[in-house]
C-alpha positions as CSV (number, residue, x, y, z in Angstrom):
1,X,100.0,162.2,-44.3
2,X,99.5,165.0,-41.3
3,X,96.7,166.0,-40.0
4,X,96.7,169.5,-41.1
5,X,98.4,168.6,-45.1
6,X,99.9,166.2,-47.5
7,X,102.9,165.6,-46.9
8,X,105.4,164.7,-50.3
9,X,108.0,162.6,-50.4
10,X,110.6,162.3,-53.4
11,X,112.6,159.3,-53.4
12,X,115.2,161.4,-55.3
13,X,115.3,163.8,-52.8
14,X,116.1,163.8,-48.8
15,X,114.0,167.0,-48.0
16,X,110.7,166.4,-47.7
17,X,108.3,168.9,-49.0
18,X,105.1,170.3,-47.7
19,X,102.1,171.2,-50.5
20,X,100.5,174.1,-49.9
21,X,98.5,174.0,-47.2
22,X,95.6,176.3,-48.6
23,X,94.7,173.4,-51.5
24,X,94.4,170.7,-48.5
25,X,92.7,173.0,-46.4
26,X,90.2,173.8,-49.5
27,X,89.5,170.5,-50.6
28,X,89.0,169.7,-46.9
29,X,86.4,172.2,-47.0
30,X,84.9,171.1,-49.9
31,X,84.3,167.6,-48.3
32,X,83.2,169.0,-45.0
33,X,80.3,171.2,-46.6
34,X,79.3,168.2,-49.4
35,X,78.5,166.2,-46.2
36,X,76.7,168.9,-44.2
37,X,74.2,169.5,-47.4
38,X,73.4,166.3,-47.8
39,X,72.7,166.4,-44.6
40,X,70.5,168.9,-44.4
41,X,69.1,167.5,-48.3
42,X,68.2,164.4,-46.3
43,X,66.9,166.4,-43.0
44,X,64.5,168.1,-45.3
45,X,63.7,165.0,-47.2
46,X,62.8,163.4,-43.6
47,X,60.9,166.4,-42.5
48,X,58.8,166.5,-45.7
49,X,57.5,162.6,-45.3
50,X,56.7,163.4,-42.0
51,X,54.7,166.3,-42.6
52,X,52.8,163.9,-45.6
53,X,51.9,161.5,-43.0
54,X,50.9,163.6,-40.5
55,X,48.6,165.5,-43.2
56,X,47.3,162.3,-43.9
57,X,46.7,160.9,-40.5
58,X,44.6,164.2,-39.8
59,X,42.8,163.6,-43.2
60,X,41.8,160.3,-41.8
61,X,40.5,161.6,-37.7
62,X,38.6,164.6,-40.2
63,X,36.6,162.0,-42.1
64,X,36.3,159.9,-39.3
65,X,35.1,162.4,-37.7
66,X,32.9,163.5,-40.2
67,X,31.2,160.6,-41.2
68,X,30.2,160.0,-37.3
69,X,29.0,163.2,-37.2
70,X,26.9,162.6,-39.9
71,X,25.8,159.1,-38.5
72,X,24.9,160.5,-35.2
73,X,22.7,163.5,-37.1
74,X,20.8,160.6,-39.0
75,X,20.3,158.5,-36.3
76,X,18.7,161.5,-34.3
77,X,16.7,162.1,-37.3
78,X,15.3,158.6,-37.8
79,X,14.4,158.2,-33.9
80,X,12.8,161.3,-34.3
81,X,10.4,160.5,-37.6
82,X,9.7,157.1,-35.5
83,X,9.1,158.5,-32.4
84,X,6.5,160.6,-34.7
85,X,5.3,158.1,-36.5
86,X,4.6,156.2,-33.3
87,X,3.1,159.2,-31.7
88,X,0.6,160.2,-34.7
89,X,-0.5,156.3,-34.5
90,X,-0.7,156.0,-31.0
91,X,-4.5,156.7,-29.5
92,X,-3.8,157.5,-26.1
93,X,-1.4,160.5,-27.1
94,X,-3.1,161.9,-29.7
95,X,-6.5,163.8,-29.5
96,X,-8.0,166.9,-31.1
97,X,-8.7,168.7,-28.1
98,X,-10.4,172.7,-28.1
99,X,-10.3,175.1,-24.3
100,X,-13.2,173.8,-22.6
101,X,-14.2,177.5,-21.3
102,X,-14.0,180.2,-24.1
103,X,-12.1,183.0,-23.0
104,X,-14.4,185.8,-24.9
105,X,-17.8,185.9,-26.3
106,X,-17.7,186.4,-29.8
107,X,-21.5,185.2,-30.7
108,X,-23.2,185.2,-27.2
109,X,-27.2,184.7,-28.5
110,X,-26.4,182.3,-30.6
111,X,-27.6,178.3,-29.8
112,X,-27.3,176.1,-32.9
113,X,-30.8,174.6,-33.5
114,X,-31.7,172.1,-36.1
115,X,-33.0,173.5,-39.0
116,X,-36.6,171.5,-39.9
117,X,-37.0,173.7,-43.0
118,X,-33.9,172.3,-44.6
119,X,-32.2,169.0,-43.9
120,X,-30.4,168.8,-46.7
121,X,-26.8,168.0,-47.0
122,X,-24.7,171.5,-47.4
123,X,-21.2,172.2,-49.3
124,X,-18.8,173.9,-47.2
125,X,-15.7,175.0,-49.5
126,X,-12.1,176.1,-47.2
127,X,-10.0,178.4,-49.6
128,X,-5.7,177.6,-48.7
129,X,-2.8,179.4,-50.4
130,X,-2.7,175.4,-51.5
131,X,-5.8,175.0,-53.1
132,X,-9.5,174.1,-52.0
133,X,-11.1,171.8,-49.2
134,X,-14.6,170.6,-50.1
135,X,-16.8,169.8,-47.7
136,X,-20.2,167.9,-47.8
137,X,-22.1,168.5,-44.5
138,X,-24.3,166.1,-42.5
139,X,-27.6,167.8,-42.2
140,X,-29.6,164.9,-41.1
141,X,-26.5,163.2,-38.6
142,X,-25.4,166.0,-36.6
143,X,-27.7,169.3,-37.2
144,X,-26.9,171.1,-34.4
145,X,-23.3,170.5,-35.7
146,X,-23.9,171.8,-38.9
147,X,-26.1,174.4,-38.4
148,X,-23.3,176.2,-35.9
149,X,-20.5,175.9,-38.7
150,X,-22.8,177.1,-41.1
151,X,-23.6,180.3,-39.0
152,X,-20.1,180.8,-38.2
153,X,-19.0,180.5,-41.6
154,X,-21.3,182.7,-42.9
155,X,-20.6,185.8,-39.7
156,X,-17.1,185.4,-41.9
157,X,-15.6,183.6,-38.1
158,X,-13.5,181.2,-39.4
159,X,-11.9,183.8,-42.6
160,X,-8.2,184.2,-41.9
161,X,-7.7,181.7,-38.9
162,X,-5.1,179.1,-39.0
163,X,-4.3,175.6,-39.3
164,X,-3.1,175.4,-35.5
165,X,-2.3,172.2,-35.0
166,X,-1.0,169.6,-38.0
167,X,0.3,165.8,-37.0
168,X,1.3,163.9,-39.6
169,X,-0.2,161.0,-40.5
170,X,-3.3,161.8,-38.3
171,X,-5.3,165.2,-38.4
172,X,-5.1,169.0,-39.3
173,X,-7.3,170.9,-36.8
174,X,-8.6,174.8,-36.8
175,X,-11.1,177.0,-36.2
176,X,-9.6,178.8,-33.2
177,X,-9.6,182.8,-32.8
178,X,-6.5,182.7,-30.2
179,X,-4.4,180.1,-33.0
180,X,-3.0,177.7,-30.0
181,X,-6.1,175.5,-29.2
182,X,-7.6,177.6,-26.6
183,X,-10.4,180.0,-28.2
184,X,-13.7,179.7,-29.4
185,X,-16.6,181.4,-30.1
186,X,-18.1,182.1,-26.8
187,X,-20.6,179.7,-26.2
188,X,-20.4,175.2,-26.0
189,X,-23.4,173.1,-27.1
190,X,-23.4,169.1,-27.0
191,X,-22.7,165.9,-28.4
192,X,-24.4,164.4,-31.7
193,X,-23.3,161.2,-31.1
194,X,-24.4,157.6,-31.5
195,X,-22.2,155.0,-30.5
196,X,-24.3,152.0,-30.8
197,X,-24.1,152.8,-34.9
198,X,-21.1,152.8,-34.5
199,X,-20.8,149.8,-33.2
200,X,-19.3,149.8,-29.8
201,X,-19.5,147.8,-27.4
202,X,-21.7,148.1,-24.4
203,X,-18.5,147.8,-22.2
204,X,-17.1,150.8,-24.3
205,X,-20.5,152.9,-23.9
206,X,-21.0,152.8,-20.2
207,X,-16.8,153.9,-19.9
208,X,-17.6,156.8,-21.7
209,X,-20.9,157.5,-20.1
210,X,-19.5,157.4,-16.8
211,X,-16.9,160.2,-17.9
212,X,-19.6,162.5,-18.8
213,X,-20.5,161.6,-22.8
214,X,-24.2,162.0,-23.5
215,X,-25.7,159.7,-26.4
216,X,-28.2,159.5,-28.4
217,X,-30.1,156.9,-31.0
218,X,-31.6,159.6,-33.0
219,X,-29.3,160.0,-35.1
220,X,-26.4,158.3,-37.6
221,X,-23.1,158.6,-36.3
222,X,-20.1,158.1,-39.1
223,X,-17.1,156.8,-38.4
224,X,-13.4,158.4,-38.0
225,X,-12.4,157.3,-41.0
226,X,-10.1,159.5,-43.8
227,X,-11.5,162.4,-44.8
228,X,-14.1,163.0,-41.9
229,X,-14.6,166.4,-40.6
230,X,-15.6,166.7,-36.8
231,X,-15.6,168.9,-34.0
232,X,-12.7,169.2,-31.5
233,X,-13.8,169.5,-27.6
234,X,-12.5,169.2,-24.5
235,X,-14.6,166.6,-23.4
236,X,-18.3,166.0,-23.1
237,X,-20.4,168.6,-24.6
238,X,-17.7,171.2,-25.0
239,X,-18.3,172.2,-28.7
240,X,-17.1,175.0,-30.4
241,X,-15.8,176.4,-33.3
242,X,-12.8,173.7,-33.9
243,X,-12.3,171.2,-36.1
244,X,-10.5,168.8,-37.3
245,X,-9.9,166.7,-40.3
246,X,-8.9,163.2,-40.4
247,X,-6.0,162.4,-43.1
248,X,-4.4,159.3,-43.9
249,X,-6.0,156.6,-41.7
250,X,-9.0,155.9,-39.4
251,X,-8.8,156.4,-36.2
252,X,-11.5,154.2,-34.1
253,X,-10.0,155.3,-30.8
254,X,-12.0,158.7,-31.7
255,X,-15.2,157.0,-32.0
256,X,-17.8,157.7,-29.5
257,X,-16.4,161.3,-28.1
258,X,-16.3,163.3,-31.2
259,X,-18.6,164.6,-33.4
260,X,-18.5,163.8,-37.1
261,X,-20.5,166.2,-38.8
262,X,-19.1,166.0,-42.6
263,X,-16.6,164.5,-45.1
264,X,-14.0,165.8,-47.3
265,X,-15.2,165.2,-51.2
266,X,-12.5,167.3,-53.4
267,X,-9.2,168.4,-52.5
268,X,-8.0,165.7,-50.3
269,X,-4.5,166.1,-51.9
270,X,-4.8,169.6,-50.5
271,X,-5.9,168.7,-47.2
272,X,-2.5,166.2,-47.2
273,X,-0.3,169.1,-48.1
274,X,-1.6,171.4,-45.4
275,X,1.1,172.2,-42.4
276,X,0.7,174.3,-39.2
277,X,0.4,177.8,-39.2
278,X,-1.6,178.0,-43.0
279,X,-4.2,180.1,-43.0
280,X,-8.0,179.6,-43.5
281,X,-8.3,182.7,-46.4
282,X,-12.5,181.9,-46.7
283,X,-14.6,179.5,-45.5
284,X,-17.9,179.4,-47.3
285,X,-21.2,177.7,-47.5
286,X,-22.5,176.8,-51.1
């Protein structure tokens, strides 16, 4: 055999003959491109499991990824709800505080007096898009208190103002024309406050006298217990027209430096589903 043919050999005969060189070359052919496509079958085979496992590596990094992502967000949000939580519970971060000076005059005559021809308690009703806050008023413990929110409520002064500030787990507080904590009605009048019923110490009492708080034992201070309506100030004698309502727990840091001047007694459930920014629609005196 040649390398270009077959080469035939007859015993019978001394010639030798040569086949047809096209049938060799052919058949040669024939092998050559048989190999060359399985070559290329198996090429394509090869480049088909590597694209699968690439694919599936990516699919792996993607969930990976993914699913840190996702940690990472929930992490965030968890420190965040504690550092909240901590925050709302905390006493020396959190108190309802109003402007101390009142940036416009909106009742200027006006001195809240007690009322000697009526100590009675009064209902105060706050209408919400979510439902209605009642109020019973403490004539007889704070009636300077009572007697301004009565008068504002019933000038219409508190209709339409918001919620300003919310914290969960600790107070809603409005009452303020501006919306951000720094309004009021024009005017301040003092403390009705008596710590010594409500029990503080003597210790406690002189700290607070010495940072300007003026008490009295006239009177029968309540404590800041759930449900408790009071006045928001700016220290000492700096009442206004905000308030504030205590909602899930007391908070005894308050005692002694706010006024409590009333108590939630329906709608507490509404009070609980208030948030910042809801609006005041009527606030009226029954």
């Amino acid at each position: 055999m040649s390398l270009i043919g077959i080469q035939i050999f007859e015993i019978s005969d001394p010639r030798t003959t040569i086949c047809d060189l096209r049938y060799a070359i052919r058949g040669w052919q024939y092998a050559i491109m048989g190999r060359i496509q399985k070559l290329r079958e198996q090429k394509k085979i090869e480049q088909i499991e590597q694209a699968e496992q690439k694919s599936a590596r990516s699919g792996k990094i993607l969930k990976w990824a993914a699913a840190a992502v996702i940690g990472i967000a929930l992490i965030a949000y968890g420190a965040t709800l504690l550092k909240n939580k901590e925050s709302a519970g905390s006493p020396e971060n959190q108190n309802p505080q109003a402007s101390e000076t009142p940036k416009e005059s909106l009742f200027p005559s006006f001195n809240p007096q007690t009322d000697q021809t009526s100590m009675e308690n009064k209902i105060a009703a706050i209408e919400t898009d979510k439902g209605t806050i009642k109020l019973e008023l403490f004539t007889k413990d704070a009636p300077k208190t009572v007697d301004n929110f009565v008068k504002l409520a019933e000038q219409g002064f508190y209709n339409g103002l918001t919620f300003h500030r919310v914290i969960l787990d600790f107070v809603i507080q409005g009452g303020d024309p501006q919306g951000n904590g720094s309004g009021g009605p024009g005017y301040s009048f003092e403390d009705e406050i008596n710590p010594w019923s409500l029990g503080l110490s003597e210790q406690t009492i002189q700290s607070y006298e010495s940072q300007g708080y003026k008490y009295t034992r006239d009177l029968q201070s309540r404590k800041m217990e759930a449900g408790v309506l009071a006045m928001a100030n700016a220290g000492p004698d700096t009442n206004g027209s905000q308030f504030f309502i205590i909602t899930t727990q007391a908070q005894p840091h308050l005692d002694g430096k706010h006024t409590v001047f009333g108590k939630v007694i329906e709608g507490m459930d509404v009070v609980l589903k208030i948030q910042q920014g809801d609006i005041m629609e009527e606030v009226k005196i029954q």
